[in-house]
Steps between C-alpha positions, in 0.01 A plus 500: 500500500365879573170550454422874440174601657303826435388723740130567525437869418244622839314708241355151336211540777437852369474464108149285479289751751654839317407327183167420638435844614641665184208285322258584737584907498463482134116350542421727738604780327285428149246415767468854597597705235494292182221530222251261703621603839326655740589867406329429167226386650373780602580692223253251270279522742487886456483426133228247566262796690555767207399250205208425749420778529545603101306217400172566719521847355513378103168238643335816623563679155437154287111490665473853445596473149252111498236709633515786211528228240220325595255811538634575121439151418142519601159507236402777730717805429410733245744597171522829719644352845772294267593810300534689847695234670727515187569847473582513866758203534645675148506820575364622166223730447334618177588869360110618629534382843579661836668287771441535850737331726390342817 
């Protein structure tokens, strides 16, 4: 009785570690330049500084605009002051008046 026996391709040794480093590539690859890789990064952390920096602008203008409120929000101020303060956020002025820009 034959017995037919195969031969053993010498690439066998070779398919498991190019498969391994095909994986591996692909990782490394989103790794670096994928939408949470290290490119990106630094990119949001760009992003990160500007909106920093936006936002403790619009606090400085928000505590400017508190402060105003609460002056015109105080018994102290005359009907005067109010009327001023209004016609000068506005910009409207009565047919009799004269402006003077500062």
């Amino acid at each position: 009785m034959w017995t037919r026996h195969r031969r053993r391709s010498p690439l066998r040794h070779i398919i498991l570690p190019v498969f391994a480093a095909g994986v591996m590539a692909y990782f490394v690859h989103h790794a670096l330049t994928g939408t949470l890789g290290l490119a990106s990064k630094e990119e949001y952390e760009g992003r990160i500084a500007t909106l920093q920096s936006e936002l403790n602008s619009l606090e400085k203008q928000r505590a400017r605009l508190d402060k105003k409120t609460a002056m015109l929000r105080d018994g102290s101020l005359e009907r005067d002051m109010i009327d001023e303060q209004a016609r000068r956020s506005l910009g409207v002025t009565r047919a009799n008046e004269i402006v003077i820009l500062n």
